[in-house]
C-alpha positions in Angstrom: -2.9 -12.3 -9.1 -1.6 -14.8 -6.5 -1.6 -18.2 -7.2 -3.0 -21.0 -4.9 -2.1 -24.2 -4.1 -4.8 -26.2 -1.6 -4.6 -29.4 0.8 -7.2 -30.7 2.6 -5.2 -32.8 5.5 -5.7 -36.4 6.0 -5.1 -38.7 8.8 -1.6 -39.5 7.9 -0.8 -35.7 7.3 -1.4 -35.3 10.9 2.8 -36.5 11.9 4.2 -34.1 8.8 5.4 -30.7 9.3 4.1 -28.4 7.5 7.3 -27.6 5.5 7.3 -31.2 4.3 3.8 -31.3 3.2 4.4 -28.0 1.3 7.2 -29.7 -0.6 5.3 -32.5 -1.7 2.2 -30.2 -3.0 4.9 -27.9 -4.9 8.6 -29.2 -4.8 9.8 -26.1 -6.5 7.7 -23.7 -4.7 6.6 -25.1 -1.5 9.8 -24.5 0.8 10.1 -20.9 0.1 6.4 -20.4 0.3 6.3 -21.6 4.2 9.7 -19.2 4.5 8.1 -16.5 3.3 5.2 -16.7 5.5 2.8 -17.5 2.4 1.3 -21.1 4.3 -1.8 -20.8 5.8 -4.0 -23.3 8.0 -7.5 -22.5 8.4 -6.8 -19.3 7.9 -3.9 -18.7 9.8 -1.1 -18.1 9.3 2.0 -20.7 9.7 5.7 -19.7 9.7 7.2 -22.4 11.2 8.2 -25.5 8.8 7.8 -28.1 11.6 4.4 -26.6 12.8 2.1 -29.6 12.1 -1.9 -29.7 11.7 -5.3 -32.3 12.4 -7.0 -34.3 10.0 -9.2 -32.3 8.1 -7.5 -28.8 7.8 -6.7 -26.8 5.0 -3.9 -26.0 4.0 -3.5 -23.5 1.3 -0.4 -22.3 0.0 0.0 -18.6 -1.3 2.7 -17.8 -4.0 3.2 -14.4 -5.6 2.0 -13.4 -8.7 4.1 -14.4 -11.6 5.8 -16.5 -9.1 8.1 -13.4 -7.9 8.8 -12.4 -4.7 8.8 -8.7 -4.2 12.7 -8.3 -2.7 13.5 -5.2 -0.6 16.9 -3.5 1.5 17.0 -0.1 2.8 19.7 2.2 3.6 20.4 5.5 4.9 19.0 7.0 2.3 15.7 6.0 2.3 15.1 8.0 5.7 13.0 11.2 5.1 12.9 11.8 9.3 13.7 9.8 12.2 13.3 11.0 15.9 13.3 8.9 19.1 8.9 7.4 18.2 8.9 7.8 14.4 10.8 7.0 11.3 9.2 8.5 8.0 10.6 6.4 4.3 10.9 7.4 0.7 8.5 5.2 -0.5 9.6 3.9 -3.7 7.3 2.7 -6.5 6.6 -1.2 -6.1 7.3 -1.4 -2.2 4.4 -3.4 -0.5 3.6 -1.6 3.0 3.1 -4.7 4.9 2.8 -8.2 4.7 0.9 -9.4 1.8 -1.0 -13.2 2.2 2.1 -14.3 0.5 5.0 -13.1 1.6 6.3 -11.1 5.6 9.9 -10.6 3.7 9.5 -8.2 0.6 8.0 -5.2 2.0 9.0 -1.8 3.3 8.1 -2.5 7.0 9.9 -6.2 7.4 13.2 -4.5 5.4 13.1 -1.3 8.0 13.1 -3.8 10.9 16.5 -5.4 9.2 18.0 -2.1 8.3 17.3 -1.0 11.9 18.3 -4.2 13.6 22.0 -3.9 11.5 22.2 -0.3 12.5 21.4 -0.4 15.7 21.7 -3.7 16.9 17.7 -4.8 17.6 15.1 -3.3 15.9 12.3 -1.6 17.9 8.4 -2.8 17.6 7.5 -1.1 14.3 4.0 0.3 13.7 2.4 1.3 10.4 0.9 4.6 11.0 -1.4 4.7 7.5 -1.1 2.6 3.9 0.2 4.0 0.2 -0.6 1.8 -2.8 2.2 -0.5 -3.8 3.1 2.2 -6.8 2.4 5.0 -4.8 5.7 6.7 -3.9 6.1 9.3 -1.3 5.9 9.8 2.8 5.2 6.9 4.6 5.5 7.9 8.2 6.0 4.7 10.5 5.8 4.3 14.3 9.1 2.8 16.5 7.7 3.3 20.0 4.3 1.9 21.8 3.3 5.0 22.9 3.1 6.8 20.1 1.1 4.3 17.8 -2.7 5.0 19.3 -2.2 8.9 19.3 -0.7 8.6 15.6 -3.3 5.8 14.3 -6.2 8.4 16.0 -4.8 11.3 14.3 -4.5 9.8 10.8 -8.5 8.1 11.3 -10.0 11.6 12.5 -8.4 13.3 9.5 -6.0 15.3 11.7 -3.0 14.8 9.3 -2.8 17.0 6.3 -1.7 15.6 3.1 -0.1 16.5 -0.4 -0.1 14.4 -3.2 1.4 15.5 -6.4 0.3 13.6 -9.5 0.6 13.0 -13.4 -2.9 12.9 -14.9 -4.2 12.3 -18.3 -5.3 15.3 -20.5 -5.8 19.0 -19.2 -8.0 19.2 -16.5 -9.6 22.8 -15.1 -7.1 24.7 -13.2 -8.7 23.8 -10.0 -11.5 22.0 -8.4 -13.4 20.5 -5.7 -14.0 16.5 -6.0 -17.3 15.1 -3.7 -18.6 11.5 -4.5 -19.4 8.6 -2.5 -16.7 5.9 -2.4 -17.3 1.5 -1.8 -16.9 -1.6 -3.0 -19.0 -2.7 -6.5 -20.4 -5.8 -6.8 -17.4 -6.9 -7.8 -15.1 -6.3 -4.7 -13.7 -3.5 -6.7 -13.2 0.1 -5.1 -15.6 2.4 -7.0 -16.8 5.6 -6.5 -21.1 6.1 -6.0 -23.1 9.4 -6.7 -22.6 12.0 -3.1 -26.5 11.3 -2.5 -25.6 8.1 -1.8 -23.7 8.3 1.0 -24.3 6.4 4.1 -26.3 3.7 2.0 -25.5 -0.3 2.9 -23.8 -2.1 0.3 -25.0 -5.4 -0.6 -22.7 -8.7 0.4 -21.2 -7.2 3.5 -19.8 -4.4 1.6 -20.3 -1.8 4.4 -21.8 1.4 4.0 -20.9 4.2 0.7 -18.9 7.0 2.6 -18.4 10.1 1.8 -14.7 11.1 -0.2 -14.0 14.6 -0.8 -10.2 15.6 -2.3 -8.8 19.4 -3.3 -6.8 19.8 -6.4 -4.8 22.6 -8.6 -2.9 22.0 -11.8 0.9 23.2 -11.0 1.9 22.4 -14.9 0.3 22.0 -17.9 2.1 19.4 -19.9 1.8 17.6 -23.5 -1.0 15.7 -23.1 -0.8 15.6 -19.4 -0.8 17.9 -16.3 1.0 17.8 -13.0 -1.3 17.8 -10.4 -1.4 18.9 -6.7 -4.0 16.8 -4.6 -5.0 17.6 -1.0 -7.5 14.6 0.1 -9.8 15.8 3.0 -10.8 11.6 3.0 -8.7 8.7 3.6 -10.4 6.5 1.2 -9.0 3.5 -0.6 -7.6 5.0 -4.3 -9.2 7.9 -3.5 -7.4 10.3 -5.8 -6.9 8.0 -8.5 -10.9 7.5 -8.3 -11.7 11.0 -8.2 -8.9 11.8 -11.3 -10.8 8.7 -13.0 -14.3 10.2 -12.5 -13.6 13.8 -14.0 -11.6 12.0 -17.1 -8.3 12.8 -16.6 -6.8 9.1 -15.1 -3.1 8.9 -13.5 -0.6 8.3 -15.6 0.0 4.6 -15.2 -3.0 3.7 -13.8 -4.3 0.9 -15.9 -7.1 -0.2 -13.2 -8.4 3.0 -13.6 -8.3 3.8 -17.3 -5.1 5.3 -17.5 -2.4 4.8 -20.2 0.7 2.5 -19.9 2.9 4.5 -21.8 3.5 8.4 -21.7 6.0 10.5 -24.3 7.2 7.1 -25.8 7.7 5.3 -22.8 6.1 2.2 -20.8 5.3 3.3 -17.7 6.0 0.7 -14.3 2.8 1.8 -12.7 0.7 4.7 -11.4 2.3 8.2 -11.1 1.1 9.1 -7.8 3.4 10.7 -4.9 3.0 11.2 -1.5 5.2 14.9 -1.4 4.0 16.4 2.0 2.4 15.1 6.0 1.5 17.8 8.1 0.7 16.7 11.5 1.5 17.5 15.4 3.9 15.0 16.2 1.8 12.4 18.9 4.4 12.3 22.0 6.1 15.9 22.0 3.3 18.0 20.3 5.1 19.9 18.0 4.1 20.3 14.8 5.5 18.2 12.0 6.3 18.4 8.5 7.9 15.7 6.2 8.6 16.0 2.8 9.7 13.6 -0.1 10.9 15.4 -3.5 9.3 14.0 -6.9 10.9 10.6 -7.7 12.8 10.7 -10.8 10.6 9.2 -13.1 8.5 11.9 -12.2 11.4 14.3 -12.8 12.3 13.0 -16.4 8.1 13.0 -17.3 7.8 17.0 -16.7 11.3 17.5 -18.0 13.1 18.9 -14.4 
Protein backbone atom coordinates (compact mmCIF):
# COMPACT_ATOMS: atom_id res chain seq x y z
CA UNK A 1 0.00 0.00 0.00
CA UNK A 2 1.27 3.52 -0.60
CA UNK A 3 2.37 5.59 1.95
CA UNK A 4 1.23 9.26 2.48
CA UNK A 5 2.73 12.15 3.64
CA UNK A 6 0.16 15.40 4.01
CA UNK A 7 0.65 19.36 4.26
CA UNK A 8 -1.78 21.68 4.58
CA UNK A 9 -0.06 25.08 3.13
CA UNK A 10 0.32 28.11 5.27
CA UNK A 11 0.93 31.66 4.47
CA UNK A 12 4.55 31.44 4.46
CA UNK A 13 4.44 28.21 2.20
CA UNK A 14 3.01 30.29 -0.38
CA UNK A 15 7.03 31.75 -1.75
CA UNK A 16 8.42 27.79 -1.51
CA UNK A 17 8.56 25.53 -4.35
CA UNK A 18 7.13 22.67 -4.08
CA UNK A 19 10.42 20.56 -4.23
CA UNK A 20 11.57 22.49 -1.18
CA UNK A 21 8.58 21.92 0.84
CA UNK A 22 8.71 18.20 -0.06
CA UNK A 23 12.19 18.07 1.46
CA UNK A 24 11.38 19.53 4.55
CA UNK A 25 8.12 17.09 5.14
CA UNK A 26 10.50 14.00 4.10
CA UNK A 27 14.24 14.78 3.62
CA UNK A 28 14.94 11.32 2.58
CA UNK A 29 11.95 10.81 0.47
CA UNK A 30 10.59 14.15 -0.59
CA UNK A 31 12.94 15.04 -3.66
CA UNK A 32 12.44 11.88 -5.55
CA UNK A 33 8.79 11.80 -4.69
CA UNK A 34 8.15 15.33 -6.71
CA UNK A 35 10.66 13.61 -9.52
CA UNK A 36 8.74 10.85 -9.84
CA UNK A 37 5.60 12.63 -10.26
CA UNK A 38 4.17 11.32 -6.79
CA UNK A 39 3.34 15.32 -5.41
CA UNK A 40 0.02 16.24 -5.66
CA UNK A 41 -1.87 19.66 -4.83
CA UNK A 42 -5.53 19.54 -4.51
CA UNK A 43 -5.52 16.76 -6.36
CA UNK A 44 -3.40 17.45 -9.11
CA UNK A 45 -0.78 16.56 -9.99
CA UNK A 46 2.71 18.54 -9.69
CA UNK A 47 5.90 17.68 -11.60
CA UNK A 48 7.73 20.61 -11.48
CA UNK A 49 9.95 21.20 -8.24
CA UNK A 50 9.68 25.04 -8.46
CA UNK A 51 5.78 24.90 -9.02
CA UNK A 52 4.55 26.76 -5.90
CA UNK A 53 0.91 26.79 -4.28
CA UNK A 54 -1.73 29.30 -2.01
CA UNK A 55 -2.33 29.27 1.53
CA UNK A 56 -4.53 26.63 2.34
CA UNK A 57 -3.80 23.76 -0.21
CA UNK A 58 -2.87 20.32 0.32
CA UNK A 59 -0.29 18.92 -0.39
CA UNK A 60 0.09 15.29 -0.20
CA UNK A 61 2.98 13.44 -1.05
CA UNK A 62 2.61 9.75 -2.57
CA UNK A 63 5.55 7.25 -1.99
CA UNK A 64 5.51 3.63 -3.18
CA UNK A 65 4.82 0.83 -1.17
CA UNK A 66 7.64 -0.46 0.79
CA UNK A 67 9.24 2.68 -0.29
CA UNK A 68 10.41 1.04 -3.77
CA UNK A 69 10.10 2.48 -6.93
CA UNK A 70 9.02 0.05 -9.53
CA UNK A 71 12.22 0.54 -12.26
CA UNK A 72 11.73 -0.37 -15.89
CA UNK A 73 13.99 -0.40 -19.54
CA UNK A 74 12.98 -2.02 -22.64
CA UNK A 75 14.67 -3.36 -25.49
CA UNK A 76 14.26 -4.95 -28.75
CA UNK A 77 13.11 -7.70 -27.33
CA UNK A 78 10.28 -6.90 -25.63
CA UNK A 79 8.36 -6.01 -29.08
CA UNK A 80 5.72 -8.72 -29.90
CA UNK A 81 4.56 -6.29 -33.18
CA UNK A 82 5.26 -2.95 -34.32
CA UNK A 83 3.73 -1.34 -37.55
CA UNK A 84 3.52 2.42 -38.53
CA UNK A 85 0.04 3.13 -35.52
CA UNK A 86 0.74 0.29 -33.05
CA UNK A 87 3.39 -1.30 -30.99
CA UNK A 88 2.23 -4.55 -28.97
CA UNK A 89 4.87 -5.50 -25.56
CA UNK A 90 5.70 -8.75 -23.72
CA UNK A 91 4.28 -7.75 -20.73
CA UNK A 92 6.32 -9.01 -17.97
CA UNK A 93 5.16 -9.88 -14.45
CA UNK A 94 5.42 -6.72 -12.15
CA UNK A 95 5.22 -3.96 -14.95
CA UNK A 96 2.71 -1.15 -14.02
CA UNK A 97 0.66 -0.12 -17.35
CA UNK A 98 0.62 3.43 -16.63
CA UNK A 99 1.25 5.93 -14.22
CA UNK A 100 0.40 4.98 -10.72
CA UNK A 101 -0.46 8.11 -7.99
CA UNK A 102 3.13 7.69 -7.17
CA UNK A 103 5.27 7.39 -9.64
CA UNK A 104 5.10 8.45 -14.16
CA UNK A 105 8.76 6.69 -14.41
CA UNK A 106 8.44 2.88 -13.49
CA UNK A 107 6.01 1.65 -15.86
CA UNK A 108 5.79 -0.08 -19.23
CA UNK A 109 4.29 2.95 -21.15
CA UNK A 110 6.86 5.83 -19.73
CA UNK A 111 9.91 3.15 -20.44
CA UNK A 112 8.47 2.51 -24.31
CA UNK A 113 8.48 6.32 -24.80
CA UNK A 114 12.41 6.21 -23.73
CA UNK A 115 13.26 3.07 -25.59
CA UNK A 116 11.51 4.68 -28.63
CA UNK A 117 12.90 8.17 -28.21
CA UNK A 118 16.75 6.38 -28.13
CA UNK A 119 15.74 4.31 -31.14
CA UNK A 120 14.36 6.61 -33.11
CA UNK A 121 15.25 9.81 -32.00
CA UNK A 122 11.59 11.26 -30.41
CA UNK A 123 9.18 9.22 -29.28
CA UNK A 124 5.65 9.41 -30.77
CA UNK A 125 2.36 10.31 -28.56
CA UNK A 126 1.78 6.85 -26.97
CA UNK A 127 -1.77 5.57 -26.21
CA UNK A 128 -2.81 2.76 -24.00
CA UNK A 129 -5.24 0.72 -25.94
CA UNK A 130 -6.65 -1.53 -22.77
CA UNK A 131 -5.01 -2.41 -19.01
CA UNK A 132 -3.39 -6.01 -17.61
CA UNK A 133 -2.87 -6.36 -13.90
CA UNK A 134 0.56 -5.43 -12.72
CA UNK A 135 1.39 -9.49 -12.55
CA UNK A 136 -0.50 -10.23 -15.49
CA UNK A 137 2.03 -11.00 -18.26
CA UNK A 138 1.15 -11.19 -21.91
CA UNK A 139 -0.09 -8.83 -24.96
CA UNK A 140 -0.34 -5.43 -24.27
CA UNK A 141 -1.16 -3.78 -27.53
CA UNK A 142 -0.30 0.16 -27.38
CA UNK A 143 -1.26 2.95 -29.80
CA UNK A 144 1.80 5.30 -31.50
CA UNK A 145 -0.41 7.42 -33.82
CA UNK A 146 -3.71 9.79 -33.08
CA UNK A 147 -5.66 8.37 -35.45
CA UNK A 148 -5.73 5.13 -34.51
CA UNK A 149 -6.38 5.50 -30.62
CA UNK A 150 -10.55 6.20 -30.88
CA UNK A 151 -11.09 3.31 -33.49
CA UNK A 152 -8.78 0.92 -31.12
CA UNK A 153 -10.18 2.27 -27.69
CA UNK A 154 -13.94 1.66 -29.44
CA UNK A 155 -13.06 -1.74 -30.49
CA UNK A 156 -11.62 -3.02 -27.21
CA UNK A 157 -15.04 -1.19 -25.14
CA UNK A 158 -17.59 -2.87 -27.70
CA UNK A 159 -15.92 -6.27 -27.15
CA UNK A 160 -14.64 -6.37 -30.80
CA UNK A 161 -11.23 -7.75 -29.79
CA UNK A 162 -10.85 -11.38 -29.02
CA UNK A 163 -8.80 -12.57 -26.30
CA UNK A 164 -6.80 -15.69 -24.87
CA UNK A 165 -5.61 -15.93 -21.57
CA UNK A 166 -3.75 -18.99 -20.49
CA UNK A 167 -3.63 -19.64 -16.83
CA UNK A 168 -2.31 -21.80 -13.71
CA UNK A 169 -5.33 -22.55 -11.39
CA UNK A 170 -5.59 -24.32 -8.18
CA UNK A 171 -6.92 -27.97 -8.12
CA UNK A 172 -8.63 -29.82 -11.16
CA UNK A 173 -11.42 -28.02 -12.49
CA UNK A 174 -14.14 -29.71 -15.16
CA UNK A 175 -12.74 -29.95 -18.53
CA UNK A 176 -14.66 -27.01 -19.72
CA UNK A 177 -17.19 -24.56 -18.81
CA UNK A 178 -19.14 -21.53 -19.17
CA UNK A 179 -18.64 -18.71 -16.25
CA UNK A 180 -21.91 -16.01 -15.88
CA UNK A 181 -21.97 -13.73 -12.65
CA UNK A 182 -22.38 -10.23 -12.03
CA UNK A 183 -19.15 -8.28 -11.34
CA UNK A 184 -18.74 -4.64 -8.83
CA UNK A 185 -17.33 -3.15 -6.17
CA UNK A 186 -18.25 -4.51 -2.31
CA UNK A 187 -18.67 -2.36 0.30
CA UNK A 188 -15.32 -2.40 0.66
CA UNK A 189 -14.00 -0.92 -2.69
CA UNK A 190 -13.03 -4.37 -3.44
CA UNK A 191 -13.83 -5.99 -6.99
CA UNK A 192 -16.21 -8.85 -6.32
CA UNK A 193 -18.32 -10.87 -8.22
CA UNK A 194 -22.63 -10.63 -7.42
CA UNK A 195 -25.15 -13.52 -8.30
CA UNK A 196 -26.23 -13.00 -12.66
CA UNK A 197 -29.76 -11.90 -11.31
CA UNK A 198 -28.22 -9.10 -10.12
CA UNK A 199 -27.14 -7.48 -12.90
CA UNK A 200 -27.90 -3.96 -13.66
CA UNK A 201 -28.62 -3.22 -9.86
CA UNK A 202 -27.05 0.23 -8.32
CA UNK A 203 -24.34 -0.27 -5.90
CA UNK A 204 -24.47 1.66 -2.78
CA UNK A 205 -21.69 4.63 -2.23
CA UNK A 206 -21.26 5.54 -5.87
CA UNK A 207 -20.36 2.11 -6.76
CA UNK A 208 -22.03 2.12 -10.13
CA UNK A 209 -24.20 -0.50 -11.37
CA UNK A 210 -23.38 -4.74 -11.10
CA UNK A 211 -22.66 -5.67 -14.83
CA UNK A 212 -22.74 -8.52 -16.32
CA UNK A 213 -19.16 -10.83 -16.77
CA UNK A 214 -19.23 -13.79 -18.77
CA UNK A 215 -15.63 -15.70 -19.61
CA UNK A 216 -15.04 -19.28 -21.69
CA UNK A 217 -12.56 -21.80 -20.40
CA UNK A 218 -11.02 -25.48 -21.24
CA UNK A 219 -8.37 -27.21 -19.23
CA UNK A 220 -5.28 -27.75 -21.78
CA UNK A 221 -3.27 -29.83 -18.94
CA UNK A 222 -4.02 -31.49 -15.97
CA UNK A 223 -1.21 -30.96 -13.59
CA UNK A 224 -0.21 -32.04 -9.87
CA UNK A 225 -2.51 -30.25 -7.98
CA UNK A 226 -3.05 -27.67 -10.59
CA UNK A 227 -4.34 -27.35 -14.21
CA UNK A 228 -3.33 -25.13 -17.16
CA UNK A 229 -6.05 -23.25 -18.14
CA UNK A 230 -7.21 -21.61 -21.45
CA UNK A 231 -9.63 -18.51 -20.76
CA UNK A 232 -11.47 -16.62 -23.46
CA UNK A 233 -13.33 -13.54 -21.53
CA UNK A 234 -16.48 -12.35 -23.59
CA UNK A 235 -16.28 -9.18 -20.71
CA UNK A 236 -13.70 -6.73 -20.00
CA UNK A 237 -14.14 -6.67 -16.35
CA UNK A 238 -11.67 -5.71 -13.71
CA UNK A 239 -9.98 -9.36 -12.51
CA UNK A 240 -12.44 -10.92 -14.33
CA UNK A 241 -10.83 -14.33 -14.77
CA UNK A 242 -9.19 -14.43 -11.54
CA UNK A 243 -12.86 -13.75 -10.07
CA UNK A 244 -14.55 -16.19 -12.08
CA UNK A 245 -11.50 -19.05 -11.31
CA UNK A 246 -12.07 -17.80 -7.51
CA UNK A 247 -15.81 -18.40 -7.63
CA UNK A 248 -15.85 -22.09 -9.05
CA UNK A 249 -12.81 -22.91 -6.39
CA UNK A 250 -10.00 -23.35 -8.31
CA UNK A 251 -7.93 -19.69 -7.64
CA UNK A 252 -4.75 -18.66 -9.87
CA UNK A 253 -1.81 -19.71 -8.88
CA UNK A 254 -0.38 -16.78 -7.06
CA UNK A 255 -3.25 -15.02 -6.47
CA UNK A 256 -3.27 -14.26 -2.79
CA UNK A 257 -6.19 -11.54 -3.13
CA UNK A 258 -8.21 -14.04 -4.34
CA UNK A 259 -7.43 -17.16 -2.24
CA UNK A 260 -4.84 -18.54 -4.14
CA UNK A 261 -1.59 -20.11 -2.80
CA UNK A 262 1.89 -18.36 -2.65
CA UNK A 263 3.79 -21.24 -3.25
CA UNK A 264 3.40 -24.05 -5.98
CA UNK A 265 5.72 -27.50 -6.21
CA UNK A 266 8.10 -26.08 -3.47
CA UNK A 267 8.40 -22.71 -4.71
CA UNK A 268 7.21 -19.04 -3.66
CA UNK A 269 5.52 -17.76 -6.28
CA UNK A 270 6.05 -13.55 -7.31
CA UNK A 271 2.48 -13.18 -8.04
CA UNK A 272 -0.58 -14.38 -10.02
CA UNK A 273 0.02 -16.80 -12.95
CA UNK A 274 -2.06 -15.24 -15.49
CA UNK A 275 -0.95 -14.52 -19.31
CA UNK A 276 -2.26 -12.62 -21.87
CA UNK A 277 -1.20 -15.44 -24.97
CA UNK A 278 -3.38 -14.13 -27.89
CA UNK A 279 -5.44 -10.45 -29.42
CA UNK A 280 -7.42 -10.96 -32.27
CA UNK A 281 -8.63 -7.90 -33.72
CA UNK A 282 -8.91 -5.82 -37.27
CA UNK A 283 -6.26 -3.66 -37.09
CA UNK A 284 -8.08 0.21 -36.64
CA UNK A 285 -6.34 2.24 -39.75
CA UNK A 286 -5.65 -0.48 -42.46
CA UNK A 287 -8.48 -3.09 -41.68
CA UNK A 288 -6.76 -6.14 -41.77
CA UNK A 289 -7.15 -8.48 -39.39
CA UNK A 290 -4.62 -8.89 -36.66
CA UNK A 291 -3.18 -11.44 -34.54
CA UNK A 292 -0.52 -11.03 -31.81
CA UNK A 293 0.81 -13.56 -29.79
CA UNK A 294 3.14 -13.75 -26.62
CA UNK A 295 4.55 -17.46 -25.67
CA UNK A 296 4.09 -18.61 -21.89
CA UNK A 297 6.67 -16.73 -19.79
CA UNK A 298 9.16 -18.96 -18.21
CA UNK A 299 8.00 -19.30 -14.95
CA UNK A 300 5.09 -20.59 -16.60
CA UNK A 301 7.27 -22.92 -18.60
CA UNK A 302 9.26 -24.41 -15.49
CA UNK A 303 5.55 -24.82 -13.44
CA UNK A 304 4.07 -27.29 -16.26
CA UNK A 305 7.51 -28.73 -16.82
CA UNK A 306 8.10 -27.45 -20.86
Amino acid sequence: MQHLIEHILAAGDEQVPIGDLAVSLSPNAGARAVDRGGAWLDGRRVTAPDARGAAGQSLTLRLPPGGVYAELELGAGDIAYEDAWLIALHKGMGWYVGATPWDVVGNALAALGRYLGRRDGTAPPLHLAHQLDRDTTGVLLISKAAQANGPLTAAFAGGHVEKIYRCLAVGSPPEQSEIRSGHGRSAGGRWRVYPLDEVGRALPAGGGRVKAAHTSYAVERYLEGAALVRCAPHTGRTHQIRLHMAQIGHPLLGDARYGGPSAYAGRELPGHLLHAAELRLRHPVTGEMLELRSPLPPLFAELIGL
